[in-house]
Short mmCIF file of the C-alpha atoms (twelve columns), coordinates in Angstrom:
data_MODEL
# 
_entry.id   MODEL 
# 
loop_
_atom_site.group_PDB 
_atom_site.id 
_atom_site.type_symbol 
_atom_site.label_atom_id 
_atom_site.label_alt_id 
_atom_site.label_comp_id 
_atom_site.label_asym_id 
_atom_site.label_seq_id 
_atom_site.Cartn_x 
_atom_site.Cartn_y 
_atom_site.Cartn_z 
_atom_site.pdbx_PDB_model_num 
ATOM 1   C CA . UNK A 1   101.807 53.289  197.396 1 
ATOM 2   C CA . UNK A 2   103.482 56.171  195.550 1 
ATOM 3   C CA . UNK A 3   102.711 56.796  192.089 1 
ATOM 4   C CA . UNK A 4   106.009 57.493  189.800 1 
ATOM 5   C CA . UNK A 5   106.823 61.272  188.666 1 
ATOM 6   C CA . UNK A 6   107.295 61.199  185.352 1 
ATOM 7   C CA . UNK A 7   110.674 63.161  183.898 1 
ATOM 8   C CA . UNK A 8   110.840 65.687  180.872 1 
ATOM 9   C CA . UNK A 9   108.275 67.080  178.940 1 
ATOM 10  C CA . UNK A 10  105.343 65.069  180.370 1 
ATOM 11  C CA . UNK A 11  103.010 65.850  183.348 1 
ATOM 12  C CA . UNK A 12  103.934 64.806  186.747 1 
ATOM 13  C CA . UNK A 13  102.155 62.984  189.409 1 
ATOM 14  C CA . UNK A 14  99.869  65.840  190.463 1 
ATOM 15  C CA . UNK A 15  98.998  66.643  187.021 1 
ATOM 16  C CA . UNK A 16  101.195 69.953  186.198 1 
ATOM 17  C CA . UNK A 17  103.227 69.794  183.209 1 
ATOM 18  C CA . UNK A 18  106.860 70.390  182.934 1 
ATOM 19  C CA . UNK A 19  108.064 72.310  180.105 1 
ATOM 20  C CA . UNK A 20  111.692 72.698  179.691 1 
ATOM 21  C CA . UNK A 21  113.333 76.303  179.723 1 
ATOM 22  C CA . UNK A 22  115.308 77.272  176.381 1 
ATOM 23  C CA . UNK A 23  117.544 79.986  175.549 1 
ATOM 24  C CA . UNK A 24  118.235 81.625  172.492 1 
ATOM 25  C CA . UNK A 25  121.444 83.772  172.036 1 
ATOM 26  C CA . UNK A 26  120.299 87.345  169.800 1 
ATOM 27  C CA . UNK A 27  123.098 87.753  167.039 1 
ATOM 28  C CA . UNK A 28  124.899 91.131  167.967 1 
ATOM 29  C CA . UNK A 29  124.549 93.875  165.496 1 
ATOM 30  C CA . UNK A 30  126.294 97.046  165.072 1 
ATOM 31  C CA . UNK A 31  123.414 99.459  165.148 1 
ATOM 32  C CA . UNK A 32  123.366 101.930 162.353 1 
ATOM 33  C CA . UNK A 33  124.032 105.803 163.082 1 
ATOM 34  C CA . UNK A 34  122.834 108.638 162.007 1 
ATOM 35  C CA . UNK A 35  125.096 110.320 159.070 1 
ATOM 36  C CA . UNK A 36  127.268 113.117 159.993 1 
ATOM 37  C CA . UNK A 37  130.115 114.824 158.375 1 
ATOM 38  C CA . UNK A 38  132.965 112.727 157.356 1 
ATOM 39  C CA . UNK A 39  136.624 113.954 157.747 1 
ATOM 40  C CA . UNK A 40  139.033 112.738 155.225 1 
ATOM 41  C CA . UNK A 41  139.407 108.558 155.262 1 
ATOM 42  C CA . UNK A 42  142.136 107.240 155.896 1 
ATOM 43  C CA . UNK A 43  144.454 105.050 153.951 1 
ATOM 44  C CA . UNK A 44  146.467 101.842 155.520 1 
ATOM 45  C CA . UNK A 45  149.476 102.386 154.191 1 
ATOM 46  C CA . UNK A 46  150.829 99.006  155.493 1 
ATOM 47  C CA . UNK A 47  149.416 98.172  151.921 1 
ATOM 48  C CA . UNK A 48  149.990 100.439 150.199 1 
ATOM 49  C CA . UNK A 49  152.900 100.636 147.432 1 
ATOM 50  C CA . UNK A 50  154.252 102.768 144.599 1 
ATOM 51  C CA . UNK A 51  155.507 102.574 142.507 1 
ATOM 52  C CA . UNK A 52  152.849 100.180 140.638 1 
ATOM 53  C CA . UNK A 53  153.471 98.501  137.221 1 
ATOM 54  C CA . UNK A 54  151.160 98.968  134.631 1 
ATOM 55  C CA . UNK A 55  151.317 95.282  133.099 1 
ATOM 56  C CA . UNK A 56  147.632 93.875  133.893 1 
ATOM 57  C CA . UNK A 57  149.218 91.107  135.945 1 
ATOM 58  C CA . UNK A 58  150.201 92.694  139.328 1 
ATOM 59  C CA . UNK A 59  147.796 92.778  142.130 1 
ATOM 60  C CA . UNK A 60  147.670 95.498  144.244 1 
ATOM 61  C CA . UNK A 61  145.890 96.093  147.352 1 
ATOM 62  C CA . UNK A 62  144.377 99.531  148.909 1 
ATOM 63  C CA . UNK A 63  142.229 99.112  152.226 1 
ATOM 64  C CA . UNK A 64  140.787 102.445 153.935 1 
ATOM 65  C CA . UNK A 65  138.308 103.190 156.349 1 
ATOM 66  C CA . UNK A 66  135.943 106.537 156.848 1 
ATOM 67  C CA . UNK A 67  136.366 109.105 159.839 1 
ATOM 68  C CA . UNK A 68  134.495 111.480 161.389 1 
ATOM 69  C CA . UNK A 69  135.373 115.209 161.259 1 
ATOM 70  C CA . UNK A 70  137.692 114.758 164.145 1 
ATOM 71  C CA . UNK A 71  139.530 112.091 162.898 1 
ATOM 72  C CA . UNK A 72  137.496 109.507 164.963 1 
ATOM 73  C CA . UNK A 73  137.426 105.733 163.186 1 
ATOM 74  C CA . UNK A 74  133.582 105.181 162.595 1 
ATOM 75  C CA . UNK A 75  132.146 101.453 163.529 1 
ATOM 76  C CA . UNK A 76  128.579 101.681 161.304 1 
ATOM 77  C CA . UNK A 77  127.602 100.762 158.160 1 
ATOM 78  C CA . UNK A 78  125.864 102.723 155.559 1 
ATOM 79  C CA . UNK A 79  129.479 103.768 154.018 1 
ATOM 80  C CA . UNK A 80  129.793 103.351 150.141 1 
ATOM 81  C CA . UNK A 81  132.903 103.898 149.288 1 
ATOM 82  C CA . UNK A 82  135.217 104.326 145.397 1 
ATOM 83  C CA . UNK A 83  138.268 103.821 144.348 1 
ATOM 84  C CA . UNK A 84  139.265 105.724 141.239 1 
ATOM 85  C CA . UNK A 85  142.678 106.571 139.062 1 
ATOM 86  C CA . UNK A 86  143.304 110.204 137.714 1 
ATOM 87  C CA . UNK A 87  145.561 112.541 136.608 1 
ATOM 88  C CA . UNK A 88  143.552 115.464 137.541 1 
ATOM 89  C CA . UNK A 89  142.534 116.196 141.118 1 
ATOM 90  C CA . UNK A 90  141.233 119.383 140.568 1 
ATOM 91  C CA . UNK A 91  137.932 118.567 138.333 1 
ATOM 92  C CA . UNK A 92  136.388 116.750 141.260 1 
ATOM 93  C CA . UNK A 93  132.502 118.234 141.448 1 
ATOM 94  C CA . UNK A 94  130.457 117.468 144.230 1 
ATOM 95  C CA . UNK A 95  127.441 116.793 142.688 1 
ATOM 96  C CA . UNK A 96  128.762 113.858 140.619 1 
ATOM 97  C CA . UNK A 97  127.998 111.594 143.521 1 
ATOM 98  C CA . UNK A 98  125.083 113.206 145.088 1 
ATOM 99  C CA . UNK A 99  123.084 111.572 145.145 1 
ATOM 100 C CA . UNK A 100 124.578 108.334 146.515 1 
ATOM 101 C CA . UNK A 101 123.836 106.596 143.360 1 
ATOM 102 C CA . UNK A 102 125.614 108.974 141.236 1 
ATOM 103 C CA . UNK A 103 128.867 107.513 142.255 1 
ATOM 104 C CA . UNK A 104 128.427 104.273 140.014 1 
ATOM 105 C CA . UNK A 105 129.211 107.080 136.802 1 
ATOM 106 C CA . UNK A 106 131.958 107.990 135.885 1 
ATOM 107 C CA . UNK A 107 133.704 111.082 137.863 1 
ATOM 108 C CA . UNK A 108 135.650 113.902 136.278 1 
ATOM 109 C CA . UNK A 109 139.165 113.006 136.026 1 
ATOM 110 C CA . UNK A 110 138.541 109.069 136.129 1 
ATOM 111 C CA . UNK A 111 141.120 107.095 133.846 1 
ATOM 112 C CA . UNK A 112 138.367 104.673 132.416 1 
ATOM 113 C CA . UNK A 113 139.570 101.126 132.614 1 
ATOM 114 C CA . UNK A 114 142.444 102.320 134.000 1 
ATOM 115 C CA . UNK A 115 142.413 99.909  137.278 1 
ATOM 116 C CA . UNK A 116 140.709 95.900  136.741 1 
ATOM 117 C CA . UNK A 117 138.880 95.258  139.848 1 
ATOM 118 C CA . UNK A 118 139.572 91.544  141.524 1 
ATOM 119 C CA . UNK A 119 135.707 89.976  141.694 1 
ATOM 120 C CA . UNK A 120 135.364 90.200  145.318 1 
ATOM 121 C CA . UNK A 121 136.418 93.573  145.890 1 
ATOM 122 C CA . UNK A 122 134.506 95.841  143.334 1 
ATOM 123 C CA . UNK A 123 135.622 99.730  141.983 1 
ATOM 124 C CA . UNK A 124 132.285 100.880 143.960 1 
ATOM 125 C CA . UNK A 125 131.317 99.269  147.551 1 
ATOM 126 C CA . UNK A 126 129.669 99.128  150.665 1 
ATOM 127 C CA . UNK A 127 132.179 99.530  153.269 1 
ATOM 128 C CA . UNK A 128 132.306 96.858  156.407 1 
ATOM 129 C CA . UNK A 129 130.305 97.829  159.888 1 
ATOM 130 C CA . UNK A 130 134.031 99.410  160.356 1 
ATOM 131 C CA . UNK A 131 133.483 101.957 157.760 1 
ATOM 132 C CA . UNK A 132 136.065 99.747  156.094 1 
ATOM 133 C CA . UNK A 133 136.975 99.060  152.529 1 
ATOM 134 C CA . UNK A 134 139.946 97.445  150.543 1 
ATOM 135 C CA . UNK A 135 140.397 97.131  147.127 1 
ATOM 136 C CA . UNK A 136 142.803 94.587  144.663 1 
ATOM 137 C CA . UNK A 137 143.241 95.268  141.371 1 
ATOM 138 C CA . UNK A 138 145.790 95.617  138.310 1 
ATOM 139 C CA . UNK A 139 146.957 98.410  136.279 1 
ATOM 140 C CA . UNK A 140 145.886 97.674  132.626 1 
ATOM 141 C CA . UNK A 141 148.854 98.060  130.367 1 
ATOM 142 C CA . UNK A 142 147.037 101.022 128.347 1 
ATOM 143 C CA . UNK A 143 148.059 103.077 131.614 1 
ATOM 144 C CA . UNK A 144 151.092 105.587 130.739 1 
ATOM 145 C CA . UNK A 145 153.940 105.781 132.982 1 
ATOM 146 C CA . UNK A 146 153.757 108.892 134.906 1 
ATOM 147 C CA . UNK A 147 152.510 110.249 138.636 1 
ATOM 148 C CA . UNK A 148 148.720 109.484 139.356 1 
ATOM 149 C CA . UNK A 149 146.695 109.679 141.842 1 
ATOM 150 C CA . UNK A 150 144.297 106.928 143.475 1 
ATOM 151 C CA . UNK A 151 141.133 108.826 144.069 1 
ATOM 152 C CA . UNK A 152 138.959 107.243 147.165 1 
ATOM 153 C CA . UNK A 153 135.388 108.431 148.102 1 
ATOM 154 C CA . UNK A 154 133.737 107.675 151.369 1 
ATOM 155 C CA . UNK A 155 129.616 108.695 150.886 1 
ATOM 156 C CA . UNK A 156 127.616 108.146 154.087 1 
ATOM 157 C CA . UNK A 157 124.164 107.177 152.781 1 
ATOM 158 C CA . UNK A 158 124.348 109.821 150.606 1 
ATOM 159 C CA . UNK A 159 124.374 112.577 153.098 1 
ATOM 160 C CA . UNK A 160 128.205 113.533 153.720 1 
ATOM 161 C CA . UNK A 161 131.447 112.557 152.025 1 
ATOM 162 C CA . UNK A 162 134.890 112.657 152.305 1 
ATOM 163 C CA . UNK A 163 137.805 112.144 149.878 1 
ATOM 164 C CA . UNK A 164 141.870 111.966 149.667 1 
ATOM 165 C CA . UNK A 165 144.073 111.526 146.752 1 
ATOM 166 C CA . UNK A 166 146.975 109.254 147.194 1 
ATOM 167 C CA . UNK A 167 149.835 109.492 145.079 1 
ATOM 168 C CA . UNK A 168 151.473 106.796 142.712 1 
ATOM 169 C CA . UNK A 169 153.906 106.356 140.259 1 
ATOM 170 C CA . UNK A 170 152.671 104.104 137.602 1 
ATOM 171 C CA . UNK A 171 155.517 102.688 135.778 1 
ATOM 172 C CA . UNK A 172 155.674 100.510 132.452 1 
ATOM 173 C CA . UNK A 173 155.485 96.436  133.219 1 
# 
C-alpha cells in the first residue's frame, strides 16, 4: 500500500514541501544620464505652421525634442523644456534660467500672455524619456500682427541648455 502524493502547495508523501516557482517581470526604465552639453533642439516641423491667427480660438501645436552637441536625439529624462513668444531674440541672458528653476519667470523678450497653454501641455515642462516635448496653444487676440518668433528652451537638470527661435507670422483672426 502506497500512500497518495499530494499536488500543489502541500507536502508530499515523504514529507518535503512543494512550493510553486513565480516570476515577476521588472518594468523597463530608461536609466537617467549624466547631463552634457545640449546642441540646439530640434523642431518637428510636420507640425508646425505659420502663419498663425491671433483670435484665441485656433489651436496650434509645436513638438521638439533636445540633442546633444552633435546633433544626436537624446533618450533620458531630466529635460525641462519652454516654449515662449517674442519679438526680440537678442535680449536672451543666460542666467535667467540658471538655475533650472529660474525658467518658470518670465524671460527677456517674453510676450506675456501672449500664447494660452492647452491644460495638458503646459508653457514650462518636463520633457518625455525622449527628451521630447509638444506644446498646443492659442494666440490671444491682444497679439499684433507682425513676424515673431517662438522661443523654445531645452535645460538639462539645470546643467546645460540649448535654444532655437522659430519664426512665425502672427496674423489678425
Amino acid at each position: 500500500m502506497h500512500s497518495k502524493a499530494k499536488t500543489g502547495t502541500g507536502t508530499t508523501s515523504t514529507g518535503s514541501k512543494i512550493t510553486p516557482i513565480t516570476q515577476t517581470k521588472t518594468p523597463s526604465t530608461v536609466p537617467t544620464q549624466t547631463p552634457q552639453k545640449l546642441g540646439d533642439p530640434i523642431i518637428d516641423k510636420v507640425v508646425f505652421r505659420s502663419p498663425e491667427l491671433a483670435d484665441g480660438q485656433t489651436t496650434y501645436t509645436y513638438s521638439a525634442y533636445a540633442v546633444y552637441v552633435d546633433g544626436t536625439r537624446i533618450h533620458s529624462p531630466g529635460i525641462t523644456c519652454k516654449l515662449w513668444l517674442t519679438k526680440d531674440i537678442k535680449r536672451l541672458q543666460r542666467e535667467e534660467w540658471t538655475p533650472i528653476s529660474a525658467i518658470y519667470n518670465p524671460i527677456g523678450g517674453d510676450i506675456q500672455g501672449a500664447l494660452n497653454f492647452d491644460s495638458t501641455t503646459p508653457q514650462v515642462q518636463n520633457c518625455d524619456a525622449n527628451a521630447q516635448a509638444t506644446w498646443k496653444y492659442q494666440v490671444t487676440p491682444s497679439v499684433k500682427a507682425g513676424t515673431y518668433y517662438l522661443a523654445l528652451l531645452t535645460n538639462w537638470d539645470g546643467k546645460h541648455y540649448g535654444i532655437w527661435w522659430q519664426q512665425v507670422i502672427i496674423q489678425k483672426g
